[in-house]
Structures are given as structure tokens and as C-alpha cells.
N, C-alpha and C positions, 0 to 999 in steps of 0.2 A: 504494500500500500504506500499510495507517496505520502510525504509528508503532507499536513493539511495545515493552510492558514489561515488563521481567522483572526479578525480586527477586534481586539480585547477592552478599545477604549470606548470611556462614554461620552466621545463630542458631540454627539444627537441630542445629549440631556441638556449642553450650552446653546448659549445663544451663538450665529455664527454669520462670517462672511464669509463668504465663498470668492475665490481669485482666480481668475480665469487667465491661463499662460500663453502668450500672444509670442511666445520663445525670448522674453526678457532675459536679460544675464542679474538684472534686478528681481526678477519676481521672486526668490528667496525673502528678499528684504521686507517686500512688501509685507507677508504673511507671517516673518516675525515682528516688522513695528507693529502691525496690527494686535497683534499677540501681547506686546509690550503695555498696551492699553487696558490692558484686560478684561479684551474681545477673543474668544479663539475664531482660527479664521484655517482655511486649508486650501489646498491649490488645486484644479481641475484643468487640464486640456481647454486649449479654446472651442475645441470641435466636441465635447462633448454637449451633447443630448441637453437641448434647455427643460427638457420632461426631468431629467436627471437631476438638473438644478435645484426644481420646484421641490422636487421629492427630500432633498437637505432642508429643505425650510429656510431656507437663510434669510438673516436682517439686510442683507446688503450684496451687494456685487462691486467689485473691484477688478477693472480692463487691466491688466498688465499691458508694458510696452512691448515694444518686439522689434527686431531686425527691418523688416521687410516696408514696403510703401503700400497703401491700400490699391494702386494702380498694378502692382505685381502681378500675374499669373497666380505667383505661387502664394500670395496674399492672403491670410486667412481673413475669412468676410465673418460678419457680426451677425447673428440672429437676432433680428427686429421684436422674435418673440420675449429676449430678454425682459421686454420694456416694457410686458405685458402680465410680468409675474406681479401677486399681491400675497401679503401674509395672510394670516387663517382670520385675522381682522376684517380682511377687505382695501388695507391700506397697501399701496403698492410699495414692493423692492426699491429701496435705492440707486444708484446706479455709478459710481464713480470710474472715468476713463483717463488714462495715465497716459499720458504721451503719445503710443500708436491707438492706445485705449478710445484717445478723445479722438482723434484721425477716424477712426474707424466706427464712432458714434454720428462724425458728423458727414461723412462720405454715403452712409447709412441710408439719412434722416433727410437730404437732399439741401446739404452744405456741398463747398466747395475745397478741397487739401488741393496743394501743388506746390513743387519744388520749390523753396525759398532760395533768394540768389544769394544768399551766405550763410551756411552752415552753421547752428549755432549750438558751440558746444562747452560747457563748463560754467562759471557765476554769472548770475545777471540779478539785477536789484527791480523788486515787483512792485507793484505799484495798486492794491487792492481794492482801489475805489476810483472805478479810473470816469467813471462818469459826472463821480460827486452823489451818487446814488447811494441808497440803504447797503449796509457790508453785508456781505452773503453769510449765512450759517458757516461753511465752509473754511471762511478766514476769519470766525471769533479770532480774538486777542493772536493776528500775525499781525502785526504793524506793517505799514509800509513801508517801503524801503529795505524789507531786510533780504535775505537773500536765499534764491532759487537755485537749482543744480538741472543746465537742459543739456538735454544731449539729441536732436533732431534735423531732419536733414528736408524735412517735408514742413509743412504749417496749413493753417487754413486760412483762406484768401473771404470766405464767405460764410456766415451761418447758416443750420437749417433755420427753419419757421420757426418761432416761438422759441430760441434759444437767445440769451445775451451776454454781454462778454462783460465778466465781474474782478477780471484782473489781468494787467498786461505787464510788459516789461519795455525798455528800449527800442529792443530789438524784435519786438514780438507782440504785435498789435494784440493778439487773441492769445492771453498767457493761461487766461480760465475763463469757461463759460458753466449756466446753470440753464435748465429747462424754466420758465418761466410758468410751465401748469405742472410741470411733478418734479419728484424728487430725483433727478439725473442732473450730474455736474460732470465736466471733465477739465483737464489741467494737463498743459502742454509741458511741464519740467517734470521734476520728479522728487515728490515729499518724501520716498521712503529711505531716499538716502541722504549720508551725515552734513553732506555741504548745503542741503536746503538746510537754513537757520530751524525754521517752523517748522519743520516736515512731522513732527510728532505731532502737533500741535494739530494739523490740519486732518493727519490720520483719524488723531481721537475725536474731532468735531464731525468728518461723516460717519463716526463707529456709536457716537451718544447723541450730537444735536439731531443728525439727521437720520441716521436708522436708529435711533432710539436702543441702543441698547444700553445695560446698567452696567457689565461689566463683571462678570462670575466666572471669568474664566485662571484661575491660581493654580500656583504648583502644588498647595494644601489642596485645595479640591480635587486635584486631579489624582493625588495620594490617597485622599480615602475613598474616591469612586474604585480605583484600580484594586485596592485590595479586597473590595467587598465584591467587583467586577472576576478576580483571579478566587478567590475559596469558592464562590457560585458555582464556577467552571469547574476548577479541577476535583470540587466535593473531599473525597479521600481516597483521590488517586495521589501519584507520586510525580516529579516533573524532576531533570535532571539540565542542567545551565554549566555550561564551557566557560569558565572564568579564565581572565587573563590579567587579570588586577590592573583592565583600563578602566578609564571611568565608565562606557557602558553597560559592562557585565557586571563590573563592582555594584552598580546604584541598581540594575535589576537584581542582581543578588539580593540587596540589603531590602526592596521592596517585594521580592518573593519570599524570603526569610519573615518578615512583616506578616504576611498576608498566611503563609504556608507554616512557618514554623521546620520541623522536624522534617514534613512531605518534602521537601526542597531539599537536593544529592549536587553539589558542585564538583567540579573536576579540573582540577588543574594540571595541566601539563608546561614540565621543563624540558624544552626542546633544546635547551643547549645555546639559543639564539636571544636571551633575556638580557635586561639590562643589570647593571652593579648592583647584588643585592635583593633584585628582586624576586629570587627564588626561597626567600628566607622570610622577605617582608610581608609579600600577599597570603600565604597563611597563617603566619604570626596575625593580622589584623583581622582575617575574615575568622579563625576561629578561638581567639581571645576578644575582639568587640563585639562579634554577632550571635559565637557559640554555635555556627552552622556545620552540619556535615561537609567536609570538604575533603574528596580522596585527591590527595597528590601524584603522581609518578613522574619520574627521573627517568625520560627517552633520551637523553644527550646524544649518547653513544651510538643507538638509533639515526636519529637526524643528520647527525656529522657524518655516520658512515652514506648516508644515503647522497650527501651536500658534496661528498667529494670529488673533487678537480669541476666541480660545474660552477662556469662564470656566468652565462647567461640570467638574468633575472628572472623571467618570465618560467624559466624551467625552474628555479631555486623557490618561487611561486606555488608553483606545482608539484612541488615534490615536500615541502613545507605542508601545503594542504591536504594532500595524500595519506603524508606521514601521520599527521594530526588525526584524519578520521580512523584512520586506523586504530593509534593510542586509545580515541576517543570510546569507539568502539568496544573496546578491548575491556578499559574502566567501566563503561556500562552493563557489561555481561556481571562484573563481580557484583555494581548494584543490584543486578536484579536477583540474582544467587544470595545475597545478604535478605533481599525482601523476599522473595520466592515467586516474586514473577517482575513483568521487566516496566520500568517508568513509561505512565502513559504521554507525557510532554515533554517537550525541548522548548525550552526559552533561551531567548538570546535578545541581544540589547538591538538591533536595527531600531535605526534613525530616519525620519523624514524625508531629509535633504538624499536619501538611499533609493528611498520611492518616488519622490517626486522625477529623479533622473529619466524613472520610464514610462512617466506619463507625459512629455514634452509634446507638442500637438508633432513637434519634428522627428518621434521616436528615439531612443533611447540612446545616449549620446555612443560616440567613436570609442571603442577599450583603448585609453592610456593605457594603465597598467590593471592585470586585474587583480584583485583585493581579496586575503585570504581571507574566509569567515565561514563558520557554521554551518550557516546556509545551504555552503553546499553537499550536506551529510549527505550521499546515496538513499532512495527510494527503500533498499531493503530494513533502515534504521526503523521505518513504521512508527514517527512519534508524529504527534500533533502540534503544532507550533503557538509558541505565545511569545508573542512580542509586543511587549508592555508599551516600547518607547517610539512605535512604528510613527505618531505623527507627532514627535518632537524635535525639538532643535535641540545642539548639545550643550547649549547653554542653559535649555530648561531642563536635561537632564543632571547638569549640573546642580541647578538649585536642588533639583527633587532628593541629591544625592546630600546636600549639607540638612534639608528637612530629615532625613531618614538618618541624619550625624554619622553618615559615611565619614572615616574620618580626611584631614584636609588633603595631606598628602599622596589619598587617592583619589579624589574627586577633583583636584583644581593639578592634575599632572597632564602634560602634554601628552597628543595624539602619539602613538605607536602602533609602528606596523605590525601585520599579521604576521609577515614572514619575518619579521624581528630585526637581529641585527645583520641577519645573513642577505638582506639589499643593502646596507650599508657599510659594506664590503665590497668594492667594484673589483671582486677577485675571486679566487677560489678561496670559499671558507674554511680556513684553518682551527683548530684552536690556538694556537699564539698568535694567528690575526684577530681573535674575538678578543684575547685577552688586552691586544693592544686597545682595540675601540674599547674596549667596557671601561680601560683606566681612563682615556682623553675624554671621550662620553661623561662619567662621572665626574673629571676635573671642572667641566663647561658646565654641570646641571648644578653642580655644586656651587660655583662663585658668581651663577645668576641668583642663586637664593641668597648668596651671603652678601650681594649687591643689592637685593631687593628689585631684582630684574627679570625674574623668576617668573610673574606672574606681569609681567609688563610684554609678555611678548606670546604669540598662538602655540608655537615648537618650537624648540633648540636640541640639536642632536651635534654629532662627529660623526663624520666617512672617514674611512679611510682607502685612499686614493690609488690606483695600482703602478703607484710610481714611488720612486726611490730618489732621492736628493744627494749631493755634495754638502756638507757643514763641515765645520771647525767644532770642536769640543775638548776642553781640556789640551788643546794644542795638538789636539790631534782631526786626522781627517776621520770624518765620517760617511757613510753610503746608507741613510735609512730613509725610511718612509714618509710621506706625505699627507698631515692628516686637515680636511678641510672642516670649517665648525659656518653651519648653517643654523641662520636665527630669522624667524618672518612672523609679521604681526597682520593678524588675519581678525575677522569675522567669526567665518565659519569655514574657513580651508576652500572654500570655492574659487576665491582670487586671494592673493596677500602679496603682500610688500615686504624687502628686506629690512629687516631691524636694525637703524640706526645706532647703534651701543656705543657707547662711550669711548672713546681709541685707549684710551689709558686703562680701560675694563679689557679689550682686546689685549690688549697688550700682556696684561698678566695672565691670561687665560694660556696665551700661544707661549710664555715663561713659565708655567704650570705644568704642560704639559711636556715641554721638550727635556725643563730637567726632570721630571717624575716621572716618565714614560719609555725607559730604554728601547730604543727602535723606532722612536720615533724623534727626527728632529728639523722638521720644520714644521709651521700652521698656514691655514690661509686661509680668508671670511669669506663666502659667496654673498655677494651683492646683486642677485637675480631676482626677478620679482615671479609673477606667475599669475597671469603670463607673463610671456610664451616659458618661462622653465616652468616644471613642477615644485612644489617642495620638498619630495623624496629627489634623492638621486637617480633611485632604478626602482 
């Protein structure tokens, strides 16, 4: 039997706005400022089904922007039905359109878009009352003057009927309009992101003044629907969770342990591929704070003989996740032998921004790299799946993890790979290449926290590089390794920026590590953003 998934949370019971993906590189954002108001709000294809819409219920509708011109081919067009939904009141849906959002409300509606003769992209200062007219709901308390973030290549030369224009800029006659008989507004910049001044501002006025909602959407609330939502389900069966002591299995641990107690079997596996320490720390904390079942096993030997002489990533991938269901496997047979028959659920920590990827109306984006996880346990495993965190961000998994007093240092640690440290190793995985990363790794994670820089930045890791250097040491010459130290301050890992750090913080970092690190002697900071790098290496 394959595994089965089914959606464990209760956003049916909140109030919601639904955000419809017009292939925004923003539409993330949107749905968590929305979120950050506390609206929950979730993402849908532009091309799904407005029967589908209706059927959410939702307080509101929010256009994402998108690539494309509404004069494209390949343009996704707007269903006029949108504008036709009403709550179980009688009062109709709102309607907020964002950049290609408003383009495609007013292309619709029998307005006019056309190329504008100069592209306008980044600050512009708005101007919300551009008639002298009553201020829209829309722009309560954004003052004038402050400042908008656009990025568009198209604009609209003409209104439909019964639409008017309640905010411009300089450069952009038609900065925001509102429907004049309903509740439908759209807005040519873009509020969800940090360089509009007001962008929250403006979120929360169509999430309360104008879809009326009050705001029930908490990481408390969503903690006591899930546990009372997970005992329902699993009764007194058993359910079995692949911990890796990141913060998503950590914090579903900590809220199945909640909800389940004793029914709850974790499984840790040392592949040999872990950071400094952490083979000692993740079950010291999971079963001295939580007191949960946790069987460990030690494959090192395993992994590394399987890891040997292979450089490629995408094989070291594959044989990483192979190895894994195997162990995983393996571990489960003893659970169900300890209970006398076998766990009826696998939970695992899947995120959001995981799912959203394969609902883009563009289809599910190009494999960069692909990503070890659970997930892909084989059909003959026969478990049922729960995944607590399928429509969260991992910042709200974050919170959920300091409510459930997961403790700090594993709930606010940077992302890590599935395949561990054996992609950051642009080599064949040795053990004295792991041991070199795990010291220079540790010297770098170690003097952000003694810097207080630790939590100022998304990941910080070490590669080491498959190249060898000329140095001087002790008057003598040397031939060692080259290790690179990568630091980027993200969001949510979908785009990020290189970490600016301090050159005098560098400095002792790459002093750290070439005298404490024999084998290795020289450093060097990747200054890549991403795009176009990633922030793994491999």
C-alpha cells in the first residue's frame, strides 16, 4: 500500500484569504505578511477552479504578481467569476490585485494595460490622495509620501467602468485603484515586500477594514487544534518520526510527544555525515527534556563505506537517501517487534514553501538539487502520513517550537542538509576530510554565537574545497587545503544575500581555523548571493 497523505490541519476552522499564484517570485511573501497579521491565508494556482475557491470560504482574495504581460499567449487570464463570489452573509469577497494582479483585473473588466516607455523598477514615493478625495480603506494610517517597492514593465493607460485611481506615484499615474460599487482594489507596487514602508500596514487594512476579519489565526491556536486534530486521528495507534535534530523534526517531535505521549517511537540515525557534537546532543535533549522514546543507531561505517571514492553530489544524494531508508527501515522492524505489531504512521516535519513549489500554475519548478527526506520511504513501508507543518513557514515553525520550549539551540539552528556534510565536501568523502570540516565548521558556528552573529544571519556553514594551497607556517612551507566559510541572510532560503560580517570577525574566524585545524591552511568568504549561486555548494 502507498503511503497515504492527508492534511492534519484545521485552516477550515480560521478565517482565510486565499492567494492566487500568477508565478510571483513574491507570492511566498505575500501569504506570510498576510499571516503576520493574524489572518491565515494559503496559496492556490491561478488556474484553479473558482468553484474550488468558493468551496474555502474565504474572507478575501489576493492577485499575486507574475512574470508574464496580460497580452502574452502564455498569459494567465483572470476568471471574471472571481468577482462574483459572496460569503454565506450575502456580502461579497474582496478582491485585492498586486501588480500583474491589478493588470489582469483591469484588462478583464475593459480597462486598458500597455507597455510603459520606462520600466519602473525599485523606490518610488506614493502619493494617496491624489484627487484630494476621501482616503481609501486600503491606505488607513500610510501617509503620503512614504515609500512603495515596483517592479513592472507594463501599466495601465485607462480604467474599467466604475473603477478610480486612489493612489499614484511620479512615475505612475495609476499607483492604486478601488471599485467604486464593491469591495475590489488593486495596487501596481508591491506591499508584501520590506522596501514598501507601509506594506504591512496596507496588508492588515484589506485583511480587517475591508474583508472584515478579526484575526484568530496564532501559533497557540494552531498548537492546541493540532494536538486535539493528531490523538482524534491516530486514537491508540503508534506513529514512528525520523528525527535529525533540525528544527522540523525537532518541533514535530516535541508537538507529537505533546499530543501522543509514549504512542510516539523516534529514530535517529548517525550517518557518519553530522555536525561537531551533534551525535551526543540530539539525544541528550530529546530524551532528558521531552523523556521520549528515541532509538539511536550508529551506521557511520555503513554510509562511508557506501560514500567511497564518489565525488558527484547528486549520487552522494542518492546513496545518502538509500542508505537512510534502509537504517530507517531496519529501526522500524525492532519497533514493531518491541510492540508486536508494526507503527501505523510516519510523520515528518514538510513545510509549505515544499508544497507550494508544485502547485505553481507553471508546474513544479526545474530539480536544482534534489533534497534528501523521508518522503521518499518506498510504497512497501505501508505507513500513513502526518504532517503536522505541511502549511507552515519555518518561521512559524519556529515559534511553534519555542511554545512547545523546544529548547533554543535547537529551534533557532540553521538549515542543514539531508545529505549532511558529505555535499560539503567537493570530494570524495573521507573520514579525515569530515574531520577537517567538522573542526573549521565548529570554529565558524562557534565565534558567530560568541559574536552575537549567530542569529543575525539565515546559515553559516564550511566547505571544504578540493584544492590544496602553498602557505608558510612556522617557516616552513606548506601544501594543505582550502576551506571556504559561507554566510547569507535570507527570508526563507528562496532568494538570500551574502552576509556582510564584520572583516575583523572574518579575520579571526580564517586565524581560528588555520592554527586549530592541521590540514588546513588557508580560508576564503563566498560573496555570492542567490541568485544565480545557491547556498549549498553541491
Amino acid at each position: 500500500m502507498q503511503c497515504e497523505t492527508r492534511n492534519t490541519t484545521q485552516a477550515k476552522m480560521h478565517e482565510k484569504i486565499v492567494i492566487l499564484d500568477f508565478g510571483s517570485q513574491y507570492t511566498q511573501l505575500i501569504a506570510r505578511r498576510v499571516r503576520e497579521t493574524g489572518v491565515y491565508s494559503e496559496i492556490h494556482p491561478c488556474t484553479v477552479d473558482t468553484a474550488e475557491v468558493a468551496a474555502l470560504d474565504p474572507h478575501g482574495v489576493i492577485l499575486s504578481g507574475g512574470p508574464c504581460s496580460v497580452y502574452d499567449d502564455e498569459g494567465p487570464a483572470l476568471d471574471p467569476a472571481l468577482f462574483e463570489l459572496h460569503r454565506p452573509d450575502g456580502t461579497p469577497v474582496p478582491v485585492l490585485g498586486i501588480c500583474y494582479g491589478l493588470q489582469a483585473m483591469a484588462h478583464q473588466f475593459g480597462g486598458e494595460v500597455e507597455r510603459a516607455q520606462r520600466r519602473e523598477f525599485g523606490r518610488a514615493q506614493i502619493d494617496v490622495q491624489p484627487n484630494g478625495g476621501k482616503r481609501s480603506q486600503l491606505f488607513a494610517d500610510v501617509p503620503s509620501g512614504s515609500t512603495v517597492w515596483m517592479s513592472h514593465s507594463d501599466h495601465l493607460t485607462a480604467l474599467p467602468d466604475g473603477y478610480e485611481v486612489i493612489a499614484h506615484t511620479d512615475n505612475a499615474p495609476v499607483a492604486a485603484v478601488r471599485d467604486t460599487d464593491g469591495p475590489y482594489y488593486g495596487v501596481q507596487f508591491h506591499p508584501e515586500v520590506v522596501h514598501t514602508d507601509f506594506g504591512h500596514q496596507i496588508l492588515e487594512n484589506f485583511a480587517y477594514e475591508i474583508c472584515g476579519c478579526s484575526g484568530d489565526w496564532t501559533p497557540a491556536s494552531f498548537v492546541e487544534e493540532q494536538v486535539h486534530t493528531i490523538r482524534e486521528r491516530v486514537g491508540d495507534r503508534h506513529v514512528i518520526l525520523g528525527l535529525s535534530g533540525g528544527v522540523d523534526s525537532s518541533v514535530a517531535a516535541a508537538l507529537l510527544q505533546r499530543a501522543l505521549g509514549d504512542q510516539l517511537h523516534c529514530i535517529f540515525v548517525n550517518n557518519g555525515l553530522l555536525r561537531k557534537g551533534e551525535w551526543a546532543q540530539v539525544p541528550d535533549t530529546f530524551r532528558g527534556h521531552f523523556d521520549m522514546d528515541l532509538r539511536t543507531t550508529d551506521a557511520t561505517d555503513r554510509f562511508l563505506a557506501r560514500l567511497d571514492g564518489v565525488t558527484d553530489p547528486e549520487k552522494k544524494r542518492t546513496i545518502v537517501g538509500n542508505t537512510f531508508i534502509e537504517v530507517f527501515e531496519e529501526q522500524t522492524q525492532e519497533i514493531a517487534a518491541d510492540l508486536g505489531h508494526r507503527p501505523t504512521f510516519l510523520a515528518q516535519g514538510t513545510l509549505y514553501p515544499d508544497l507550494i513549489e508544485s502547485v505553481s500554475f507553471k508546474g513544479p519548478s526545474a530539480t536544482i538539487k534534489t533534497h534528501h527526506n523521508v518522503g521518499g520511504l518506498p510504497e512497501e513501508l505501508d505507513f500513513e502520513l502526518i504532517e503536522p507543518f505541511r502549511e507552515l513557514f519555518k518561521d512559524e515553525v519556529r515559534e511553534i517550537g519555542r511554545l512547545l520550549d523546544v529548547p533554543a539551540p535547537i529551534v533557532d539552528r540553521h538549515p542543514f542538509p539531508g545529505p549532511g556534510l558529505s555535499i560539503r565536501i567537493l570530494d570524495a568523502v573521507t573520514p579525515e576530510r569530515l574531520a577537517l570540516l567538522r573542526e573549521a565548521d565548529a570554529i565558524f558556528i562557534d565565534e558567530l554565537h560568541a559574536n552575537d552573529l549567530y542569529d543575525e544571519v539565515w546559515q553559516a556553514f564550511a566547505v571544504l574545497l578540493p584544492v590544496q594551497t602553498v602557505g608558510v607556517m612556522g617557516d616552513e612551507r606548506t601544501y594543505e587545503n582550502v576551506c571556504a566559510l559561507r554566510a547569507v541572510t535570507s527570508v526563507d532560503g528562496m532568494t538570500a544575500d551574502w552576509a556582510h560580517l564584520p572583516h575583523a570577525f572574518l579575520g579571526r574566524v580564517s586565524n581560528r581555523i588555520v592554527n586549530e585545524v592541521p590540514g588546513i591552511n588557508r580560508t576564503v568568504y563566498d560573496v555570492s548571493s542567490k541568485p544565480p549561486a545557491t547556498i549549498e555548494w553541491e
